[in-house]
Z-matrix of the N, CA and C atoms (Angstrom, degrees):
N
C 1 1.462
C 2 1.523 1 110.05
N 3 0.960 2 108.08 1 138.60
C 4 1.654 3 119.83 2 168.78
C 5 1.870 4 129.89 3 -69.85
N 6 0.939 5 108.40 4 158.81
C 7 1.422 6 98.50 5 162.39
C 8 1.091 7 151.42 6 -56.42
N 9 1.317 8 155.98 7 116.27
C 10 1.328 9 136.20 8 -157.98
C 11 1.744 10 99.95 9 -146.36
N 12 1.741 11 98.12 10 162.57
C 13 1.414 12 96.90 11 -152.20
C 14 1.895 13 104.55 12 -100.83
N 15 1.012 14 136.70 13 88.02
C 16 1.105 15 145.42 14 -126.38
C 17 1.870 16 80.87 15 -101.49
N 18 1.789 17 112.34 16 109.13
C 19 1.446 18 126.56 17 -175.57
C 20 1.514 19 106.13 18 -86.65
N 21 1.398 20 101.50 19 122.65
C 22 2.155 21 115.47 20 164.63
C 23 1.571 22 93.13 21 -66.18
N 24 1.062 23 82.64 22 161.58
C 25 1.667 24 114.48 23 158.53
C 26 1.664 25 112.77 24 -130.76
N 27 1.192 26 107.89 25 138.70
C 28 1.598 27 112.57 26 -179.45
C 29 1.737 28 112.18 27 -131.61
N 30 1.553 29 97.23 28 136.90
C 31 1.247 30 116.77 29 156.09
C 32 1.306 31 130.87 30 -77.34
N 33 1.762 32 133.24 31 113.91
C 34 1.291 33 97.12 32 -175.70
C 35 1.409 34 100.40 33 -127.43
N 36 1.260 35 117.63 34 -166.01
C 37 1.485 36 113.94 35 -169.02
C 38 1.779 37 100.09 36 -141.75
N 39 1.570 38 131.64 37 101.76
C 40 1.575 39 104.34 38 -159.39
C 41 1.515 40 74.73 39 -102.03
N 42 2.188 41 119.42 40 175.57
C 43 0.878 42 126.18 41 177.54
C 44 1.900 43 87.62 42 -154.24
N 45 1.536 44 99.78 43 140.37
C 46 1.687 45 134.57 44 -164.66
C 47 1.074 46 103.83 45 -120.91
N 48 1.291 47 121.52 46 85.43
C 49 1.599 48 113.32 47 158.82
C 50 1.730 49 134.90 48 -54.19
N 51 1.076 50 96.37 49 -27.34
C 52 1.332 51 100.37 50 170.99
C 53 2.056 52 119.16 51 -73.77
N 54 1.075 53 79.21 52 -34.84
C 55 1.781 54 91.76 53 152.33
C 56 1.518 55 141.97 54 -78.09
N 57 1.878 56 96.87 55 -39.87
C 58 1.595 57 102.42 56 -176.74
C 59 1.156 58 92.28 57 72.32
N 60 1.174 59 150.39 58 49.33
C 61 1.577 60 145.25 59 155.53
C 62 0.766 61 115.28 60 -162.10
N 63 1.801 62 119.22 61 136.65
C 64 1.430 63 150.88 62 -172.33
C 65 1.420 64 111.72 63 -99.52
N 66 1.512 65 101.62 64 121.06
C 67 2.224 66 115.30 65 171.09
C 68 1.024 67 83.62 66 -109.77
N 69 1.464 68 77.14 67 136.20
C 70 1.545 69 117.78 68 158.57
C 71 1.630 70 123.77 69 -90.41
N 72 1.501 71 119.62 70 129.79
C 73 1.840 72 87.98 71 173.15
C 74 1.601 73 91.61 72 -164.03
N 75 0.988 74 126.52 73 -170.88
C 76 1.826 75 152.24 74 -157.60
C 77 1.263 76 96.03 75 -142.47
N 78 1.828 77 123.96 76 140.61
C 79 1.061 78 136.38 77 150.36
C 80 1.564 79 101.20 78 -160.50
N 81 1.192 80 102.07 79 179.93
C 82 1.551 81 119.90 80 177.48
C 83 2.017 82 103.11 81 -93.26
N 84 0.723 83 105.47 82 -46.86
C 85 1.450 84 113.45 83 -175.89
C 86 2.048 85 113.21 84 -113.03
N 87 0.875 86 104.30 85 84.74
C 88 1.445 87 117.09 86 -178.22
C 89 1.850 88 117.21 87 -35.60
N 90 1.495 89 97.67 88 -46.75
C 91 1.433 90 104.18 89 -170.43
C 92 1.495 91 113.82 90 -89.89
N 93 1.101 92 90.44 91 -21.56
C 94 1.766 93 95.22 92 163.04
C 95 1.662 94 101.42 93 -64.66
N 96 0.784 95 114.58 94 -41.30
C 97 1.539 96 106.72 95 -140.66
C 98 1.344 97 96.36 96 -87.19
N 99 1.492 98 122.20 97 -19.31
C 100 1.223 99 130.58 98 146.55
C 101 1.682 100 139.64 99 -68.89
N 102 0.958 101 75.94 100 0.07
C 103 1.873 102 95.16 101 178.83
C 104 1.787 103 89.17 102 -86.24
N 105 1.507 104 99.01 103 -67.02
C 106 1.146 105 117.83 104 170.92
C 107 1.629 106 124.13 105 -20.06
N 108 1.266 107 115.98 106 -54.82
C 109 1.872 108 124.40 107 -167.82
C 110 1.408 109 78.50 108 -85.60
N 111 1.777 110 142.91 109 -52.38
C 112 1.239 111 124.02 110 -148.65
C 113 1.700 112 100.93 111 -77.97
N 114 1.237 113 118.02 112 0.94
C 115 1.708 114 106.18 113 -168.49
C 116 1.342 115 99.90 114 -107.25
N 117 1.399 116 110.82 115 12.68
C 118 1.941 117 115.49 116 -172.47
C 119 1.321 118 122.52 117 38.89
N 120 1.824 119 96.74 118 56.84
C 121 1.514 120 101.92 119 169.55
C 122 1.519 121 89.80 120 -110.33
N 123 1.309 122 137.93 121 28.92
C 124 1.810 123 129.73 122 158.03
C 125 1.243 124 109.83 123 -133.32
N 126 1.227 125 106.07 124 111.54
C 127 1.582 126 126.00 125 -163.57
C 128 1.716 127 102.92 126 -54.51
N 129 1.203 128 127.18 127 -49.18
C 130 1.681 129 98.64 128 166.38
C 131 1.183 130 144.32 129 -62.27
N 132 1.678 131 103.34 130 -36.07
C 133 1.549 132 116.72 131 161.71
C 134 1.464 133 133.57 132 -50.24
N 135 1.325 134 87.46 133 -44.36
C 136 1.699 135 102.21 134 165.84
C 137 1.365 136 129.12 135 -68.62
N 138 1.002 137 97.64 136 34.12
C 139 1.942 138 120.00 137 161.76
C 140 1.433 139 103.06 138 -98.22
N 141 1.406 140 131.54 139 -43.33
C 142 1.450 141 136.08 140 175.00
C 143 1.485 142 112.47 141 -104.28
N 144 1.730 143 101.40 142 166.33
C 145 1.497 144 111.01 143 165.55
C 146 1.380 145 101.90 144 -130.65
N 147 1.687 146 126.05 145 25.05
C 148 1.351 147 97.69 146 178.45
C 149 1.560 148 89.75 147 -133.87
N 150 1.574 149 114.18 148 55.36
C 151 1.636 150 98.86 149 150.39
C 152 1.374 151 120.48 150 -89.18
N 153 1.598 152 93.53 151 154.26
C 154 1.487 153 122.61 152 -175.19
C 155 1.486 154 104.20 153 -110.67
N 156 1.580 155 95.88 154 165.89
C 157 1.816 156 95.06 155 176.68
C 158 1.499 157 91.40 156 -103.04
N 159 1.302 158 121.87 157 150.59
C 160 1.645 159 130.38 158 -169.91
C 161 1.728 160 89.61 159 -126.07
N 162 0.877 161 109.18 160 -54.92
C 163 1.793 162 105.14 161 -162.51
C 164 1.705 163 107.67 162 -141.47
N 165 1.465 164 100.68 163 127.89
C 166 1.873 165 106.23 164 176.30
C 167 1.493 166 105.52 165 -119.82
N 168 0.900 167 136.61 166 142.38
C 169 1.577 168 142.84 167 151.98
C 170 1.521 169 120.36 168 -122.51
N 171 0.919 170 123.03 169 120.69
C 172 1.399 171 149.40 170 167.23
C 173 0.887 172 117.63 171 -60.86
N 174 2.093 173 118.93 172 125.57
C 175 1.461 174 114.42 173 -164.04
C 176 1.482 175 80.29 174 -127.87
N 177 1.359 176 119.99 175 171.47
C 178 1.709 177 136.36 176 155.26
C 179 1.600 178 105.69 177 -92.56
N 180 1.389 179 118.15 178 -47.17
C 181 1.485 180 106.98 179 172.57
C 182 1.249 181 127.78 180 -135.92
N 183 1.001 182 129.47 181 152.50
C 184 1.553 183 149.77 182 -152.29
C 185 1.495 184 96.50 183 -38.87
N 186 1.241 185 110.97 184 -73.40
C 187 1.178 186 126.85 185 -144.22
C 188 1.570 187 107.65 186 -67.75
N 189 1.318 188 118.89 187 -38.87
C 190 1.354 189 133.31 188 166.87
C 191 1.586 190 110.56 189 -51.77
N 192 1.661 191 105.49 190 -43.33
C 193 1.991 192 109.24 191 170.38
C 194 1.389 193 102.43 192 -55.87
N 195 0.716 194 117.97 193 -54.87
C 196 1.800 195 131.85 194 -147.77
C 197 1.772 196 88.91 195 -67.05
N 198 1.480 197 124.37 196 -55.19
C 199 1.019 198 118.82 197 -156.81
C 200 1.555 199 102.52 198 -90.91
N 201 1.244 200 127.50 199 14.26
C 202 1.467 201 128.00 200 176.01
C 203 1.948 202 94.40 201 -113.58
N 204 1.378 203 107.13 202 -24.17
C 205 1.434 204 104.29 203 176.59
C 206 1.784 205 102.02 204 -56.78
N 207 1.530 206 102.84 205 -55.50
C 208 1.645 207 127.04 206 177.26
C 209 1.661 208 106.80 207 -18.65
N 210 1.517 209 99.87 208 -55.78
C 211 1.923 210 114.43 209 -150.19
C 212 1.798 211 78.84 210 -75.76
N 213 1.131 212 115.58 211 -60.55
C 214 1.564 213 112.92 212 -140.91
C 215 1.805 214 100.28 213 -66.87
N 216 1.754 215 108.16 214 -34.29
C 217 1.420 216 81.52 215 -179.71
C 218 1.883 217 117.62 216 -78.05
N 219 1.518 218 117.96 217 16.87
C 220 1.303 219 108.51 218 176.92
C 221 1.542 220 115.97 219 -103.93
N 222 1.894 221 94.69 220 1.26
C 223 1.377 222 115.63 221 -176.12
C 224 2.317 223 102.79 222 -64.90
N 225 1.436 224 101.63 223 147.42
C 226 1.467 225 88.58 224 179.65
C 227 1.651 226 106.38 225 -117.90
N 228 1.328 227 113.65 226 152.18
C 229 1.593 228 120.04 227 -167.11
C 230 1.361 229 133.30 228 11.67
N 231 2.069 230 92.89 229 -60.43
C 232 1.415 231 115.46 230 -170.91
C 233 1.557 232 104.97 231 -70.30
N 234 1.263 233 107.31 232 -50.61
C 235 1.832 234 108.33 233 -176.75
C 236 1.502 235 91.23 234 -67.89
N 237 0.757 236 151.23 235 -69.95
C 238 1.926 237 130.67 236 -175.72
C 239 1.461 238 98.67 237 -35.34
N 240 0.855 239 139.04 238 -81.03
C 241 1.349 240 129.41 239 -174.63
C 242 1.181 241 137.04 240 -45.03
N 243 1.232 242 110.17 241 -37.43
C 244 1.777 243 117.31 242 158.89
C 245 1.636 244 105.29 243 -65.80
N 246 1.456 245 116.58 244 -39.95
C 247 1.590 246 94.72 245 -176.17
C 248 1.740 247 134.95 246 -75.01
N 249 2.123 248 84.54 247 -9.36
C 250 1.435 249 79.44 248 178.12
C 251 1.241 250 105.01 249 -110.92
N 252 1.026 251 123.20 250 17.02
C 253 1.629 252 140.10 251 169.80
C 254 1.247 253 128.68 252 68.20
């Protein structure tokens, strides 16, 4: 068998000071996706230009990202903050 390129999935957590508020979101490529919110192609993000990435977690499969994306956005202030410490 050959090589093959076996794709993460990531959780990330960005945080906006100029907002005081933390997105939540899933992608395959984190820093893209941050290029992405800072160039105001995501209509909520694009209220700020100074998000940061605060917290990433690393999935093996989709569905497991997606459903940890699920928990964290029902997570409230304090539990975001304790998880990213």
């Amino acid at each position: 068998m050959g090589d093959f390129f076996l794709m993460k999935y990531f959780v990330y957590i960005l945080y906006s000071a100029s907002l005081d508020v933390y997105y939540k979101g899933f992608s395959t490529d984190v820093n893209k996706r941050l290029e992405y919110h800072l160039d105001s192609k995501h209509k909520f993000t694009s209220q700020a230009k100074d998000w940061i990435i605060v917290y990433v977690e690393e999935f093996d499969e989709k569905k497991e990202a997606l459903k940890e994306e699920k928990r964290l956005k029902k997570l409230n202030r304090k539990s975001i903050e304790k998880l990213i410490g």
